[in-house]
FIKOLZA-1660 file (N, C-alpha, C; in steps of 0.1 Angstrom, whole numbers, plus 5000, padded with zeros to 4 digits):
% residues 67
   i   px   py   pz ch aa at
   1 1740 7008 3096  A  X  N
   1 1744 6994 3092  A  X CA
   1 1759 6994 3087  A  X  C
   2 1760 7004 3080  A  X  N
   2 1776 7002 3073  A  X CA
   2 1786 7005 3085  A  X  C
   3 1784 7013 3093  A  X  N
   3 1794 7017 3105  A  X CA
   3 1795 7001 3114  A  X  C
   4 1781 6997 3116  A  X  N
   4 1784 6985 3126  A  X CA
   4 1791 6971 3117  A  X  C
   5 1790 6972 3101  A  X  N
   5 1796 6963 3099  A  X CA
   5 1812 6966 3097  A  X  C
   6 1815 6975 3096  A  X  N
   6 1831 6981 3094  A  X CA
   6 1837 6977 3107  A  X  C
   7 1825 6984 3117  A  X  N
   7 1835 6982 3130  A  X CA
   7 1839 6969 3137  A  X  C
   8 1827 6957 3126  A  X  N
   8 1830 6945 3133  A  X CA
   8 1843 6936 3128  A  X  C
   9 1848 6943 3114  A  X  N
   9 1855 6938 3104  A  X CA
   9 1867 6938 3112  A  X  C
  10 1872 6954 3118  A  X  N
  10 1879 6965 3125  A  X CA
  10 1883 6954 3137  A  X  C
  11 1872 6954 3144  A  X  N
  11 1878 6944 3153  A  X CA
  11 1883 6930 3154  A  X  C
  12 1876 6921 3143  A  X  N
  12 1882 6908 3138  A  X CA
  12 1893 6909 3131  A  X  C
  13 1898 6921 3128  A  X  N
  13 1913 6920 3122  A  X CA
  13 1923 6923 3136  A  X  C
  14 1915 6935 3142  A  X  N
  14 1928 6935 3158  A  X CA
  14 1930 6925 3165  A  X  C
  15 1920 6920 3166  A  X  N
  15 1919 6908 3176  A  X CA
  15 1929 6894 3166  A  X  C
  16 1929 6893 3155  A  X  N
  16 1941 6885 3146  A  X CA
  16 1951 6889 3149  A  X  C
  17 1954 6904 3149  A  X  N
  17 1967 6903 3148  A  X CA
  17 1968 6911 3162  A  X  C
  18 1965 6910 3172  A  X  N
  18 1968 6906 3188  A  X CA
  18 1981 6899 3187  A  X  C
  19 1990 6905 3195  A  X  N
  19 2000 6900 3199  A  X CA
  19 2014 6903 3189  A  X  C
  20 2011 6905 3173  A  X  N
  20 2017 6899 3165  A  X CA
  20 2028 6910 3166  A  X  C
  21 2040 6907 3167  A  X  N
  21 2049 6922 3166  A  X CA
  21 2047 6929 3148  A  X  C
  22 2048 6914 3143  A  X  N
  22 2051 6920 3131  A  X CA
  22 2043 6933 3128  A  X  C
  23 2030 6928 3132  A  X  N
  23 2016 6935 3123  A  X CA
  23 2011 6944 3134  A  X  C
  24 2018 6945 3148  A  X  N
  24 2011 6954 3158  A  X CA
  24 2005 6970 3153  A  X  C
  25 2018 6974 3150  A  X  N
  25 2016 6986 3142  A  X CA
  25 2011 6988 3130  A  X  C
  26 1994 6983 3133  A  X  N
  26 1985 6982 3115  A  X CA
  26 1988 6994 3106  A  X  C
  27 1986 7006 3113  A  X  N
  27 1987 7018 3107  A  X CA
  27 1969 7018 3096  A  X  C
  28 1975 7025 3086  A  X  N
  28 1963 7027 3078  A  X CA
  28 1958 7010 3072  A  X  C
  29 1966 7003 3076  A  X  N
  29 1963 6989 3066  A  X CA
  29 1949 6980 3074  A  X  C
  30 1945 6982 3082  A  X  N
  30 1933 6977 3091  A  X CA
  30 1927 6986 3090  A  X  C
  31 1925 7002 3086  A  X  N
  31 1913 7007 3081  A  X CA
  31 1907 7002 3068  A  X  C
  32 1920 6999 3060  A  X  N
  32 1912 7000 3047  A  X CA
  32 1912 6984 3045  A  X  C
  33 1918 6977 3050  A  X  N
  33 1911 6961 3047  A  X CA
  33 1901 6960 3058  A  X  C
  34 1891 6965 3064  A  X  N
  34 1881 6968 3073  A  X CA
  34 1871 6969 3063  A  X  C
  35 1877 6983 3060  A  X  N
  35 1863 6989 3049  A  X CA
  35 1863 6981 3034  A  X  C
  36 1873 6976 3029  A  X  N
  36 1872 6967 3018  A  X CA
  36 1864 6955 3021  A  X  C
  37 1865 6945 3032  A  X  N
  37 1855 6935 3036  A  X CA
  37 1845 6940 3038  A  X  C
  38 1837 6953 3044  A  X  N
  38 1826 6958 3047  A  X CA
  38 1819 6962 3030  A  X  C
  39 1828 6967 3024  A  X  N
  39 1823 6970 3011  A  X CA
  39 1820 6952 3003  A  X  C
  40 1828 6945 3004  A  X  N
  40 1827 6934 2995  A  X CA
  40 1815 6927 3000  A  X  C
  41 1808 6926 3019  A  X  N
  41 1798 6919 3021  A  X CA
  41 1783 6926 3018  A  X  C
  42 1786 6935 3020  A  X  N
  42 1773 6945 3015  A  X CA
  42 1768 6940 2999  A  X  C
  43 1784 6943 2990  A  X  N
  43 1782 6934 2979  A  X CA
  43 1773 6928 2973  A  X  C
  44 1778 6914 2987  A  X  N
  44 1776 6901 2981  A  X CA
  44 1760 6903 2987  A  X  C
  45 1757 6909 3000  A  X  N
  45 1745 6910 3001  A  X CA
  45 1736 6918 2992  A  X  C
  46 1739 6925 2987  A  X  N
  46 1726 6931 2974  A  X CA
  46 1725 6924 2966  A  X  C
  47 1738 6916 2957  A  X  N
  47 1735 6906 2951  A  X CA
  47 1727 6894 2953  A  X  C
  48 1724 6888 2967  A  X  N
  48 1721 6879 2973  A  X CA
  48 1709 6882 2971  A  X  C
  49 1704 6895 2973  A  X  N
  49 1691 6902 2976  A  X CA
  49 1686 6904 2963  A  X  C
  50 1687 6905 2953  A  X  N
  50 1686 6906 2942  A  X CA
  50 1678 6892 2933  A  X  C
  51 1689 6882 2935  A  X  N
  51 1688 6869 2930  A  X CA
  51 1673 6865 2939  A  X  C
  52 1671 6870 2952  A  X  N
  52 1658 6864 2961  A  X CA
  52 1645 6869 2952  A  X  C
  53 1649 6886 2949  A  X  N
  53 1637 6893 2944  A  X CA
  53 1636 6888 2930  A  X  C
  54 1644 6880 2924  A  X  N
  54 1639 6875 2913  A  X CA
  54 1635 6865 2913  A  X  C
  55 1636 6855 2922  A  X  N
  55 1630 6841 2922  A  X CA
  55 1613 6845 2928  A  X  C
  56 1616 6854 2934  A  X  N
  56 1603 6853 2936  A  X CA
  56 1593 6860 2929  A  X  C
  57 1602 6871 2922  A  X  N
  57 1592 6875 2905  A  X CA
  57 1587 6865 2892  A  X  C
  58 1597 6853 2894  A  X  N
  58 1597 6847 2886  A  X CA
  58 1584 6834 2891  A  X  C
  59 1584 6830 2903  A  X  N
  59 1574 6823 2907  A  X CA
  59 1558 6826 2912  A  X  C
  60 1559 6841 2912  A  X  N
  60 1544 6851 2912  A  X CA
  60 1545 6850 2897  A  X  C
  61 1552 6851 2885  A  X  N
  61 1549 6852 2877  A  X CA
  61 1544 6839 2866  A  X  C
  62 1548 6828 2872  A  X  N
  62 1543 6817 2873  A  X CA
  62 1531 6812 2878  A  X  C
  63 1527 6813 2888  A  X  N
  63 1516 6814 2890  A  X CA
  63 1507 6822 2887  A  X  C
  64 1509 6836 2883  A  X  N
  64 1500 6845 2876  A  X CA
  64 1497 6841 2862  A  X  C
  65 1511 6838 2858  A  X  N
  65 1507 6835 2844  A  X CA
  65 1513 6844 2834  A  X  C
  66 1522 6853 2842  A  X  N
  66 1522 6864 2838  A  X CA
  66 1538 6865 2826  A  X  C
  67 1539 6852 2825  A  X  N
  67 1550 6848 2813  A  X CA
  67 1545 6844 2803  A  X  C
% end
């Protein structure tokens, strides 16, 4: 999972800067803003993932009673 989302990052930044003279020559700067978006969505998804597994501890817990 982490390779396919790097690599999708990888190519939505080449495909931006297509064409661009300035930015043709990314060098190291499109690996690591690649891997810095790949790290920040993972992120946001555990977080995301997290907040789910609580809501739904909190509403089994509610109905159990268990508060």
């Amino acid at each position: 999972m982490w390779n396919y989302v790097f690599n999708f990052f990888k190519k939505l930044l080449k495909r931006q800067f297509a064409g661009n003279p300035i930015v043709e020559d990314t060098g190291p700067y499109l690996q690591k803003t690649a891997q810095a978006l790949s790290v920040g969505l993972i992120g946001v998804l555990v977080f995301v993932g997290l907040g789910f597994l609580g809501a739904i501890i909190i509403v089994l817990g509610s109905i159990k009673q268990w508060f």
